[in-house]
KOLMI-699290 format. One line per field, with one value per residue (C-alpha): residue number from 1; residue in one letter; x, y, z. Coordinates in nm, 2 decimals. Each point is the difference from the previous one (the first is absolute). Example, Ala and Ser with C-alpha at 12.3 -4.5 7.8 and 13.67 -1.06 7.14 Angstrom:
! residues 2
num	1 / 2
residu	A / S
xx	1.23 / 0.14
yy	-0.45 / 0.34
zz	0.78 / -0.07
END
This chain:
! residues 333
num	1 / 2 / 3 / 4 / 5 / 6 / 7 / 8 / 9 / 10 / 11 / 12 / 13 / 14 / 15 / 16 / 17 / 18 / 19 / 20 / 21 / 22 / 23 / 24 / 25 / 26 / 27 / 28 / 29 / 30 / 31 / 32 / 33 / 34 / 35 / 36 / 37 / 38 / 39 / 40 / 41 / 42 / 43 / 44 / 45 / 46 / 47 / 48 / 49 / 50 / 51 / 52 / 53 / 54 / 55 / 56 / 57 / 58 / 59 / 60 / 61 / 62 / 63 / 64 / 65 / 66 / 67 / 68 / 69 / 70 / 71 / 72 / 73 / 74 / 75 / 76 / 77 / 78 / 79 / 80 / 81 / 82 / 83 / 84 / 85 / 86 / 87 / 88 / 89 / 90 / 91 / 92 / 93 / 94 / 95 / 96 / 97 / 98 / 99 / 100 / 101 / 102 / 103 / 104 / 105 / 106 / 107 / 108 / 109 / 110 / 111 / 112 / 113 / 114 / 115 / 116 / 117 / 118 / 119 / 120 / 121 / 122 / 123 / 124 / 125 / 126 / 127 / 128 / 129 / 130 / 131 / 132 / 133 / 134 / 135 / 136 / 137 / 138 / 139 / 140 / 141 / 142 / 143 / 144 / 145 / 146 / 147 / 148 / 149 / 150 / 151 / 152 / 153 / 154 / 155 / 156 / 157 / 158 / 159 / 160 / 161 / 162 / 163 / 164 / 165 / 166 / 167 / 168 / 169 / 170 / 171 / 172 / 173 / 174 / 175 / 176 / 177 / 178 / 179 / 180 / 181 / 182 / 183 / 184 / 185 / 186 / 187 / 188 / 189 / 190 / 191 / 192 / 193 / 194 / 195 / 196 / 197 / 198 / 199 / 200 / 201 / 202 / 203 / 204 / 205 / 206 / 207 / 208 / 209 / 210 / 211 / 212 / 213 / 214 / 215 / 216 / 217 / 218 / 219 / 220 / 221 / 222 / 223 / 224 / 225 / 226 / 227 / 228 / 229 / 230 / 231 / 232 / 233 / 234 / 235 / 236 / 237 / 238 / 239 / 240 / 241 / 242 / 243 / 244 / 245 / 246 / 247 / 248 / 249 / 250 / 251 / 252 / 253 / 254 / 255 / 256 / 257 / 258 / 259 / 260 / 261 / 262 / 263 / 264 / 265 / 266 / 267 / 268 / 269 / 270 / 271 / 272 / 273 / 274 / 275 / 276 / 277 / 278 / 279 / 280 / 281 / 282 / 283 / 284 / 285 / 286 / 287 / 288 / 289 / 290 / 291 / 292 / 293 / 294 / 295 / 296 / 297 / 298 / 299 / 300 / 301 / 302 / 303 / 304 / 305 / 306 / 307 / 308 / 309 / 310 / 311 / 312 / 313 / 314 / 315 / 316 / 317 / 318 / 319 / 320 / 321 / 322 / 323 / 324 / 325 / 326 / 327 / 328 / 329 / 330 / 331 / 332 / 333
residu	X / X / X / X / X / X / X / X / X / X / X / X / X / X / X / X / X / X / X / X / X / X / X / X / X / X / X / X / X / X / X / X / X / X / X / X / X / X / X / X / X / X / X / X / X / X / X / X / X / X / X / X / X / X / X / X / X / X / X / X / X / X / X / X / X / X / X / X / X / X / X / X / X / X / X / X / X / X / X / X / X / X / X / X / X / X / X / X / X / X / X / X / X / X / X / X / X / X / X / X / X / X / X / X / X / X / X / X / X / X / X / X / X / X / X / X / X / X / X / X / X / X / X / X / X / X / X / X / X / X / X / X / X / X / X / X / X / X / X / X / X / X / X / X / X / X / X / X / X / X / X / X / X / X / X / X / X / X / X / X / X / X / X / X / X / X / X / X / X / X / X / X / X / X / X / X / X / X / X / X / X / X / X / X / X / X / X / X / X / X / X / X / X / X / X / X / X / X / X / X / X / X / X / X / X / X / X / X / X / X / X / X / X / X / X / X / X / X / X / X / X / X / X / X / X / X / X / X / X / X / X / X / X / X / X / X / X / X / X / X / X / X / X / X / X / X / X / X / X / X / X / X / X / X / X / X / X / X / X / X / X / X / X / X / X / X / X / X / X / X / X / X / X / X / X / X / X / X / X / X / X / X / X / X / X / X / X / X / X / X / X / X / X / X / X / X / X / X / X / X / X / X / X / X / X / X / X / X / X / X / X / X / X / X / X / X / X / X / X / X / X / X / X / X / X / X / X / X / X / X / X / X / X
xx	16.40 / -0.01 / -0.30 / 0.03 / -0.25 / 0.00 / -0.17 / -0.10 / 0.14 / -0.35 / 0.09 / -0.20 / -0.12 / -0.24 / -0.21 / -0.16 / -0.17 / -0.21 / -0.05 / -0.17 / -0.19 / -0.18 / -0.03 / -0.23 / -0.15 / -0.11 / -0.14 / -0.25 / -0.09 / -0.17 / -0.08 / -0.21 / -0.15 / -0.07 / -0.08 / -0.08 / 0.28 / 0.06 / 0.16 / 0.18 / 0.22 / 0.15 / 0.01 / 0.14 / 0.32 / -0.03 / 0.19 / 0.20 / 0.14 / 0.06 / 0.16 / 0.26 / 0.01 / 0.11 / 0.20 / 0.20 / 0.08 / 0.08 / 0.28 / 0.11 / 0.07 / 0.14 / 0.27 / 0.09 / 0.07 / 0.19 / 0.13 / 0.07 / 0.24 / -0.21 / -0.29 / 0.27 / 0.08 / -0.32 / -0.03 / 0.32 / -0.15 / -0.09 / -0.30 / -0.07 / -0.03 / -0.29 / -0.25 / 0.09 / -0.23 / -0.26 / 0.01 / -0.17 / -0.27 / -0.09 / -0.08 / -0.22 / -0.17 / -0.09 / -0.11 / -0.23 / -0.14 / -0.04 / -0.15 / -0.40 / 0.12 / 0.21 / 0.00 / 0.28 / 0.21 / -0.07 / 0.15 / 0.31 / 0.08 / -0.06 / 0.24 / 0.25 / 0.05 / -0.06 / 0.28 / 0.21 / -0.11 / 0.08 / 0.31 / 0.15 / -0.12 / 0.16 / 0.31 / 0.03 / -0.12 / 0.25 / 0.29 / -0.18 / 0.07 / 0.36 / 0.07 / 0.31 / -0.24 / 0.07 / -0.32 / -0.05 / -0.14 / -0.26 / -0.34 / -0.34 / 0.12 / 0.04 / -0.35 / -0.02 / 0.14 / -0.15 / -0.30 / -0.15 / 0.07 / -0.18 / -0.33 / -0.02 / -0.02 / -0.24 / -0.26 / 0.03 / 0.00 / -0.31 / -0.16 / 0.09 / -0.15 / 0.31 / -0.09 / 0.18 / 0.35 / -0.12 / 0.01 / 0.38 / 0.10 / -0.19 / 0.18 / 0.33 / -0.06 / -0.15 / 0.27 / 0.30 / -0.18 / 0.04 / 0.36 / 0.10 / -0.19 / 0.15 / 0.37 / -0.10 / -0.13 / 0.31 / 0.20 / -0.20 / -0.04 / 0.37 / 0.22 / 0.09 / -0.31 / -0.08 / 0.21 / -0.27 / 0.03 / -0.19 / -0.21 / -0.28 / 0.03 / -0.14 / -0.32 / -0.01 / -0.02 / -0.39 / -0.06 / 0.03 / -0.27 / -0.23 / 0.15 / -0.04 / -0.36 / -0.12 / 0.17 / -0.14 / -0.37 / 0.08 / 0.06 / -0.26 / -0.37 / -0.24 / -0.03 / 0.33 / 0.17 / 0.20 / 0.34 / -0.11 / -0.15 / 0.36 / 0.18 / -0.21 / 0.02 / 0.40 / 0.01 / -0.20 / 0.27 / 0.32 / -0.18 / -0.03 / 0.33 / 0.10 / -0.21 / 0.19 / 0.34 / -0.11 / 0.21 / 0.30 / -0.05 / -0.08 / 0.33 / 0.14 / -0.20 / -0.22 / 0.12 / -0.17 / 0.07 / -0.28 / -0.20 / 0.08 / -0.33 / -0.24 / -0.04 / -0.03 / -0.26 / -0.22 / 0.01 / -0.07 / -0.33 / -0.11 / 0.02 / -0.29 / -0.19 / 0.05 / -0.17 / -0.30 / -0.02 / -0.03 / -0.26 / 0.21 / -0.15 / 0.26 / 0.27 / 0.14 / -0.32 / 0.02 / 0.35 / -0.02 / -0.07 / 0.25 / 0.29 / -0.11 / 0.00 / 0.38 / 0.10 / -0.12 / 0.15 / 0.39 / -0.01 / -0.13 / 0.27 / 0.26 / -0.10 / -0.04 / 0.35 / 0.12 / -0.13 / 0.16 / 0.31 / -0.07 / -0.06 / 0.30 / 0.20 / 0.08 / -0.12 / 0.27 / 0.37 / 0.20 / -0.01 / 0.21 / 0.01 / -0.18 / 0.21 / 0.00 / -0.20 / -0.06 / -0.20 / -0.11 / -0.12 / -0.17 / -0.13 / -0.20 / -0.14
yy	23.90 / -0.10 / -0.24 / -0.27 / -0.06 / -0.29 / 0.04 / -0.28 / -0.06 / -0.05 / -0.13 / 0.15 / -0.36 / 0.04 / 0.19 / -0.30 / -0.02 / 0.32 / -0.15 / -0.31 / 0.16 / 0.29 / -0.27 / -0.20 / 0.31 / 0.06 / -0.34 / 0.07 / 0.26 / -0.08 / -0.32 / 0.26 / 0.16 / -0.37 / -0.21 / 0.19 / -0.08 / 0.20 / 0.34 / 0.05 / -0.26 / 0.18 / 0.35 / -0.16 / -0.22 / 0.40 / 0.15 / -0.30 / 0.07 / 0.37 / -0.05 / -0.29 / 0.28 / 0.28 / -0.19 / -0.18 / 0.38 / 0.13 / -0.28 / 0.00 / 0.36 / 0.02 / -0.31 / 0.29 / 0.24 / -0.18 / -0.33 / 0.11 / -0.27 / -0.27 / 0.22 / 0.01 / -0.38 / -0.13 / 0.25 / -0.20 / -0.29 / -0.20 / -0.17 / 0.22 / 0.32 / -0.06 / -0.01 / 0.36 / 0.05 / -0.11 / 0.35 / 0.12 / -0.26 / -0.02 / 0.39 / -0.02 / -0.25 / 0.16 / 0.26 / -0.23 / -0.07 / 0.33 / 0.10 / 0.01 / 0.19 / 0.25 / 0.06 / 0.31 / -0.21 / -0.29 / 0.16 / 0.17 / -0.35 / -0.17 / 0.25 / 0.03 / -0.39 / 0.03 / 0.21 / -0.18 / -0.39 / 0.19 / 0.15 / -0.36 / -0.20 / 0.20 / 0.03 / -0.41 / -0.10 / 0.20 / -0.17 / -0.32 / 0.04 / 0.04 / -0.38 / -0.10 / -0.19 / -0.38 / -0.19 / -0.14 / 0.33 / 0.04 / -0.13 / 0.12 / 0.37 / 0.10 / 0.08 / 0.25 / 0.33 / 0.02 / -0.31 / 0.10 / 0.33 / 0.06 / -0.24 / 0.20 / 0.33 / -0.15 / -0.08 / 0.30 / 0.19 / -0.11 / 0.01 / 0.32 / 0.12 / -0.01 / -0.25 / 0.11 / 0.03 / -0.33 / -0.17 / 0.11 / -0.14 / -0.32 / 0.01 / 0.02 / -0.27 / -0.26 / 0.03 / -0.02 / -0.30 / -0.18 / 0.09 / -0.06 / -0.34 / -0.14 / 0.06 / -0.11 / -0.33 / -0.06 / 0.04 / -0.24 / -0.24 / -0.02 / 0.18 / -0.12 / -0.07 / 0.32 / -0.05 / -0.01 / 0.35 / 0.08 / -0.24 / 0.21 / 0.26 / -0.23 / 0.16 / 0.27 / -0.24 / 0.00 / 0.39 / 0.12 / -0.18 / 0.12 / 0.31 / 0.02 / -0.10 / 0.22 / 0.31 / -0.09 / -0.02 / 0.35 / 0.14 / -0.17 / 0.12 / -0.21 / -0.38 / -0.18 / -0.19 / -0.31 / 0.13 / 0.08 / -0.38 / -0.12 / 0.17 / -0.10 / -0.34 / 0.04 / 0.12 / -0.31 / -0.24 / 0.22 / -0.08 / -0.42 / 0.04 / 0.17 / -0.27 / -0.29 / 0.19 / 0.11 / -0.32 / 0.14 / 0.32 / -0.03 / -0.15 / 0.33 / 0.10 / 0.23 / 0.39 / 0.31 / -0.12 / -0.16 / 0.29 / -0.05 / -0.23 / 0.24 / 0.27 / -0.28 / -0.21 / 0.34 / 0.13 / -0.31 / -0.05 / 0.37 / -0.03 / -0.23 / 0.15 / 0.35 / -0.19 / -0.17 / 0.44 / 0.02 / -0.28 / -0.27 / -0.37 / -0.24 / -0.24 / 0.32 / 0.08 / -0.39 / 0.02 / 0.37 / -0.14 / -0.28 / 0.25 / 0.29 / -0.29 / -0.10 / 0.36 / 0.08 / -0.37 / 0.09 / 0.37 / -0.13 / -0.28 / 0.26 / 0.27 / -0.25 / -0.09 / 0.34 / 0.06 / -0.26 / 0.10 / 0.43 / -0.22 / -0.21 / 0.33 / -0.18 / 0.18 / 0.22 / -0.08 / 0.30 / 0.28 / 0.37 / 0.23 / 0.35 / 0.29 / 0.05 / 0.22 / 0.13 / -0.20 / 0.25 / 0.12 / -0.29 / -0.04 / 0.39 / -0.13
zz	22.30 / -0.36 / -0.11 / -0.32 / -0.20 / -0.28 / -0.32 / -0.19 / -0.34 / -0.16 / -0.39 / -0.30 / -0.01 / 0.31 / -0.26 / -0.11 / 0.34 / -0.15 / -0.30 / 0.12 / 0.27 / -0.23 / -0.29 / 0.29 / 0.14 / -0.35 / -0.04 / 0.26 / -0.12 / -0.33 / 0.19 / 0.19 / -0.31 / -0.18 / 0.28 / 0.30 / 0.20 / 0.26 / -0.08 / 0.31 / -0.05 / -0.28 / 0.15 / 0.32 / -0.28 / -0.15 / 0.27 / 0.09 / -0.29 / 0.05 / 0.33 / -0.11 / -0.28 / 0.22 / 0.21 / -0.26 / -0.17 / 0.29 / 0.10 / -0.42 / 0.03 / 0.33 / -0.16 / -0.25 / 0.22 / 0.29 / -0.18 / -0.38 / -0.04 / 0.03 / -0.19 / -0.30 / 0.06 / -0.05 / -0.34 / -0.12 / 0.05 / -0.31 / 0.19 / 0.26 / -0.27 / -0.17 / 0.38 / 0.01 / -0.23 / 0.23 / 0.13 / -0.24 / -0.08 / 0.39 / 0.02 / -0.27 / 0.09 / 0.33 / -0.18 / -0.21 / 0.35 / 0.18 / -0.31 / 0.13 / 0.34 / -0.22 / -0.37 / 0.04 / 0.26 / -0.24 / -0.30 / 0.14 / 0.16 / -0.33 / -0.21 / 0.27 / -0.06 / -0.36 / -0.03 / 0.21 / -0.19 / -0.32 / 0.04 / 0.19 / -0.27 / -0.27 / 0.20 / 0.09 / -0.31 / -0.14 / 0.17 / -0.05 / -0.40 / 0.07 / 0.05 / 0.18 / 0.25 / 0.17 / -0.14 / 0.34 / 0.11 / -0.25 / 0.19 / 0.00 / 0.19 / -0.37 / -0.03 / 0.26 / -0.10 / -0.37 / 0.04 / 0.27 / 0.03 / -0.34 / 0.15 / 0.31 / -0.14 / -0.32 / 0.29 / 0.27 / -0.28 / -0.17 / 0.32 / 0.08 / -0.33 / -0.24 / -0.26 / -0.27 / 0.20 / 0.15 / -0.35 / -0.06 / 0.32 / -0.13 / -0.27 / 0.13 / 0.29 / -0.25 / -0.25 / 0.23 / 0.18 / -0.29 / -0.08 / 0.36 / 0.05 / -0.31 / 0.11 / 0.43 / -0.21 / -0.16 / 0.28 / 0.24 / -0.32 / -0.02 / 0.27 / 0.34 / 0.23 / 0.26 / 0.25 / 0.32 / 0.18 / -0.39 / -0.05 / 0.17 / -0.25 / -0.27 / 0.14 / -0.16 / -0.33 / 0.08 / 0.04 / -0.38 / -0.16 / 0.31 / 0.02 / -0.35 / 0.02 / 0.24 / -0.20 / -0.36 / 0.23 / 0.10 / -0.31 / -0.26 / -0.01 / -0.06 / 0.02 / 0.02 / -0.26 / -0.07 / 0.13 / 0.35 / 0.02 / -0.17 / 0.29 / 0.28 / -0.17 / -0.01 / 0.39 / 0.13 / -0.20 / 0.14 / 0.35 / -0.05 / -0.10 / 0.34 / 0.14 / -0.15 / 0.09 / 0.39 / 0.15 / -0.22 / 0.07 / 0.38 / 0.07 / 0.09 / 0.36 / -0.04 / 0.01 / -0.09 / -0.38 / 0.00 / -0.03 / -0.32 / -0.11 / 0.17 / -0.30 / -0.22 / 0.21 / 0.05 / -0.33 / -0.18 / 0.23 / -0.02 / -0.37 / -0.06 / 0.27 / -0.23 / -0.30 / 0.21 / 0.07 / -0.37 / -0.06 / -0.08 / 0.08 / -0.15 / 0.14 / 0.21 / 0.21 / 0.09 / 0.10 / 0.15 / 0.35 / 0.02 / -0.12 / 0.26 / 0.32 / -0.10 / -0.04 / 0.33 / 0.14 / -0.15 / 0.11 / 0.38 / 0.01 / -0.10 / 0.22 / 0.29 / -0.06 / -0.06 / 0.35 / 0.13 / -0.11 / 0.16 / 0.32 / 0.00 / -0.09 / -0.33 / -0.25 / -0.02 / -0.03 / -0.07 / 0.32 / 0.01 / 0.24 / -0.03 / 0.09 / 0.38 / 0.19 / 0.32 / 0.25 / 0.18 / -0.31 / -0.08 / 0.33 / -0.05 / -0.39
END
């Protein structure tokens, strides 16, 4: 007797869940190191985020292999695309966290996703520069492949003791931040307004100028400078801006999409905390605190309603069946 199984069609989307959950696990960690929070909170958020990690790769590639239709689909689409780069930025960033448990398992990790954030962004952006695209789908996704890509690997790799690559990657994050914020402006200043399935994307608006901060921390020596303050300073206007927009923005119900605020809220507190580890006592050690207890509020209100949803069996829309197999098989392991 033949047994079905359904397999979730996870979307390259639910990557933002890592995101958010190593940018807070990180968090507590130099919260550890600056104000003797406890570490276990952040070892404990550590390998959270390595399990929603696995689990997330395991169900992406087994969508690839059983379901490459919808796999291609989602490539296709001009949102929907640019997430797939969170692949890439997610592994690395669980390298970034494995890294004082295994330096070797830390670096293979870290170049494996390298690679991968590397060769996607040079591949999307590529298309990207090809035009022939509706200006209702350009929104804040844009930054993903080439913006934070670049970030991600600027500060894993400066922690794993690659300065000098790290500043490249700077480099090429900062620069097409810039290009790509001033054309996502000009679209929401004068295109259509998002319709609401995509209004939770305009999260991401907060992550590059924290992002950005935290890689330009991680690959200067020395005291910081002006432009990591002018950065922080930008992030915590792009988040009273989300503020002011939340009841626009929360008219679509809340879906995994919302993850979307979490790598933004994280970074932008663990930045400051990275300069009160440097020696810094202006505005930012004042505000420090304040940022890191909203961080951890938005990625708790998301990940209680992202639960919410696993328990309601919402979570996941699209099912398809894995090939059939024996039960009795099953039934012997």
């Amino acid at each position: 007797m033949a047994a079905s199984l359904k397999l979730p069609l996870v979307p390259a989307a639910f990557f933002g869940m890592v995101l958010g959950l190593s940018g807070l696990a990180n968090a507590w960690r130099v919260g550890a190191r600056i104000w003797q929070l406890p570490a276990v909170i952040g070892e404990v958020l550590t390998f959270v985020t390595v399990a929603v990690w696995l689990v997330l790769i395991l169900l992406y590639l087994l969508k690839w292999m059983v379901a490459r239709e919808e796999a291609f689909k989602e490539v296709a689409h001009p949102v929907q695309c640019c997430f797939i780069g969170l692949v890439g930025v997610a592994t690395m960033l669980v390298a970034a966290g494995l890294l004082p448990y295994s330096r070797i398992g830390a670096e293979t990790i870290f170049l494996i996703g390298a690679a991968y954030t590397l060769a996607f962004s040079v591949w999307r952006t590529g298309g990207l520069w090809q035009g022939e695209r509706d200006i209702a789908t350009t929104t804040a996704v844009l930054y993903l492949p080439s913006v934070a890509g670049s970030f991600v690997t600027a500060i894993v790799g400066a922690a794993l003791g690659f300065p000098e690559w790290a500043k490249l990657f700077f480099g090429a994050g900062f620069f097409a931040w810039l290009a790509i914020e001033s054309a996502l402006l000009h679209r929401l200043l004068t295109g259509p307004a998002l319709p609401l399935p995509l209004r939770p994307t305009l999260g991401i608006q907060l992550a590059p100028p924290a992002v950005g901060a935290l890689a330009y921390i991680g690959v200067i020596q020395g005291p910081t400078d002006i432009l990591v303050h002018a950065m922080i300073g930008y992030g915590l206007l792009q988040a009273l801006i989300m503020i002011r927009l939340l009841p626009w923005i929360t008219k679509e119900a809340f879906s995994p999409a919302y993850w979307a605020f979490s790598f933004g809220a994280t970074a932008l507190a663990t930045a400051p905390m990275r300069l009160i580890e440097r020696g810094d006592t202006g505005p930012v050690s004042q505000l420090a605190p304040i940022v890191f207890i909203a961080a951890n509020i938005v990625v708790g209100i998301v990940a209680v309603a992202t639960i919410r949803l696993i328990v309601s069996r919402k979570l996941v829309i699209g099912w398809t069946d894995l090939p059939p197999r024996d039960a009795g098989a099953i039934g012997q392991g």
